[in-house]
C-alpha positions in Angstrom: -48.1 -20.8 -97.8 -45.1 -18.0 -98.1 -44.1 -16.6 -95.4 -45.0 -13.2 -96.8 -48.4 -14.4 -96.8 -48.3 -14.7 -93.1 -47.4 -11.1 -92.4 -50.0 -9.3 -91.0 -49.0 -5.5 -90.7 -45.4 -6.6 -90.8 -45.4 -9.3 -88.4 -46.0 -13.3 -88.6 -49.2 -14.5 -87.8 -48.5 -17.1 -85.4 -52.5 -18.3 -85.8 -51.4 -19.4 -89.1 -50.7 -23.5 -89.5 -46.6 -24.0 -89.9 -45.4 -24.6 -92.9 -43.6 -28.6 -93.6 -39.9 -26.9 -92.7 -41.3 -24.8 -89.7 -43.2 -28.1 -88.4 -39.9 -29.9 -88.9 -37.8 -27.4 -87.2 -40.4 -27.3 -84.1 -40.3 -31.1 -83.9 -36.4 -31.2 -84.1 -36.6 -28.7 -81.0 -39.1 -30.7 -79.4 -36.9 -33.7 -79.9 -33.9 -32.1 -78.7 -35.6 -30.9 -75.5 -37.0 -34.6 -74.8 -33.6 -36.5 -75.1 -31.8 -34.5 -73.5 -34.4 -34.6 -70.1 -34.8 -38.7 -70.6 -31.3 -39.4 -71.6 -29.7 -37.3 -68.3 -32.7 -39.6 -66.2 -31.7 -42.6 -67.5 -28.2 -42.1 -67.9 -27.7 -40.4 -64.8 -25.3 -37.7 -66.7 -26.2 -35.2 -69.1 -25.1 -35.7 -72.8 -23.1 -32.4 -72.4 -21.3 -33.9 -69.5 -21.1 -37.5 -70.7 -19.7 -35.7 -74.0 -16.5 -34.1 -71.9 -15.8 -38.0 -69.7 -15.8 -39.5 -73.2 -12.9 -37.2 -74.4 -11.2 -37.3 -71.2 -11.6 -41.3 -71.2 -9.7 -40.9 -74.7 -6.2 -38.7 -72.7 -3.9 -38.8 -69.7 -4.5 -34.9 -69.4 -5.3 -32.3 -71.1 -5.5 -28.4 -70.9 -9.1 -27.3 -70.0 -9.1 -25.1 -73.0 -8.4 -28.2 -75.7 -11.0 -29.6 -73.9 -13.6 -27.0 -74.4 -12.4 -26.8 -78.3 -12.9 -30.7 -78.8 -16.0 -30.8 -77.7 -17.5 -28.0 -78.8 -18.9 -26.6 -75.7 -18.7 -22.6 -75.0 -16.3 -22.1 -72.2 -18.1 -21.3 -69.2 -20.5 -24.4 -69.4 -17.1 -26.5 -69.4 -16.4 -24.5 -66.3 -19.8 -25.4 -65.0 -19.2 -29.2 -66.2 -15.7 -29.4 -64.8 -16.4 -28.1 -61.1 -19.3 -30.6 -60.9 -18.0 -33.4 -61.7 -14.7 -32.7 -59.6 -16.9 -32.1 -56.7 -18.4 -35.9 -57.1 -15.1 -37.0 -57.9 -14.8 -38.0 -61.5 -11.9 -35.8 -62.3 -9.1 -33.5 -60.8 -8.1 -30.0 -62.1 -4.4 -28.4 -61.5 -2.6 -26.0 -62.8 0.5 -26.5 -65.1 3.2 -25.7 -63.3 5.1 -24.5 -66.2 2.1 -22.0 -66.9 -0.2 -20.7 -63.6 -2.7 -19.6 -66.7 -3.2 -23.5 -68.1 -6.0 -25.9 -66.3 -5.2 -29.2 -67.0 -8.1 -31.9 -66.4 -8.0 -35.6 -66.1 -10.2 -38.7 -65.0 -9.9 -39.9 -61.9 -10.2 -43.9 -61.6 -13.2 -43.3 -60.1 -14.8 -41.0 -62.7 -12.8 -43.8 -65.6 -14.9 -46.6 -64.1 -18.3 -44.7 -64.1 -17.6 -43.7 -67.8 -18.3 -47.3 -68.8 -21.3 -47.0 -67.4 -22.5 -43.9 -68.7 -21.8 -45.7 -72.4 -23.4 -48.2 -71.8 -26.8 -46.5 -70.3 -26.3 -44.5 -73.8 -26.3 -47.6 -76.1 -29.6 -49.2 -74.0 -31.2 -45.6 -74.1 -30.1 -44.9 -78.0 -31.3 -48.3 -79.0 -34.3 -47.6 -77.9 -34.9 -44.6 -79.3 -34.2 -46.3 -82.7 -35.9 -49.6 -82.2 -38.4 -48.9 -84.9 -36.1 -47.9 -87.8 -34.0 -50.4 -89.9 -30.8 -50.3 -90.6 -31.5 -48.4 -94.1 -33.7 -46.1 -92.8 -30.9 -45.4 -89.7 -28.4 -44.9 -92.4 -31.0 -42.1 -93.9 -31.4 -40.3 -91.3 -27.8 -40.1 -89.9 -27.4 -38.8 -93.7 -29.7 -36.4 -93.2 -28.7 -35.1 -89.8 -25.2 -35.0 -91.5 -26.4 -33.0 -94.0 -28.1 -30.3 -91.4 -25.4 -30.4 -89.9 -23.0 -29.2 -92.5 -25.8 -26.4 -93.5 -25.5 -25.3 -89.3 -21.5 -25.3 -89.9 -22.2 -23.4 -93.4 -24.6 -20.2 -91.4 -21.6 -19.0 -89.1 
């Protein structure tokens, strides 16, 4: 079916069955939406968050703004992010005292020790989430999430 066959007076008909790329897309959502709920229970950290330790695991310090750029996060969740996890004690913000404007981040040992953790609560939860598929077909689809990927990159 075209999607100008679903138009009904201008707008979709959302009675009508999806097409094979709209049920894809809707079961990419869905899938999105249930890892990140299971993985933040079972993990005890949201991917977001576990996403920011990982690259801070990886420096001594760094400015809050390369942070947010390395990751990939918009600004004001980092923000978000940062002030939680300082508050249970997994890193320390200060400002450069060269520069009052610069936040610089780091792990505390506290938040370096829990890190390991976190990874490893993501290999048990990622391997099984990919239990079913061999290697070949988990080469596939890292291929093809690459590839959607690029085409995301390509739309800005």
């Amino acid at each position: 079916m075209k999607p100008s066959d679903m138009l009904k007076g201008g707008e979709i008909d959302i009675t009508q069955t999806p097409s094979e790329p709209e049920y894809i897309f809707d079961m990419l959502l869905l899938l999105n939406k249930q890892i990140s709920s299971k993985f933040e229970r079972c993990a005890g950290v949201s991917a977001s968050r576990l996403q920011l330790l990982c690259k801070l695991y990886q420096v001594e310090e760094i400015s809050q703004t390369l942070l947010q750029k390395e990751v990939g996060i918009d600004a004001a969740a980092v923000t978000r992010h940062l002030k939680q996890l300082e508050a249970t004690a997994m890193v320390t913000r200060r400002t450069k005292p060269e520069d009052n404007r610069v936040t610089l981040v780091s792990l505390t040992d506290y938040g370096r020790a829990r890190i390991v953790i976190f990874k490893q609560e993501r290999s048990q939860f990622v391997a099984q989430l990919l239990q079913s598929f061999d290697e070949t077909q988990r080469h596939q689809l890292a291929d093809m999430l690459q590839v959607m990927n690029s085409h995301i990159s390509d739309m800005d």
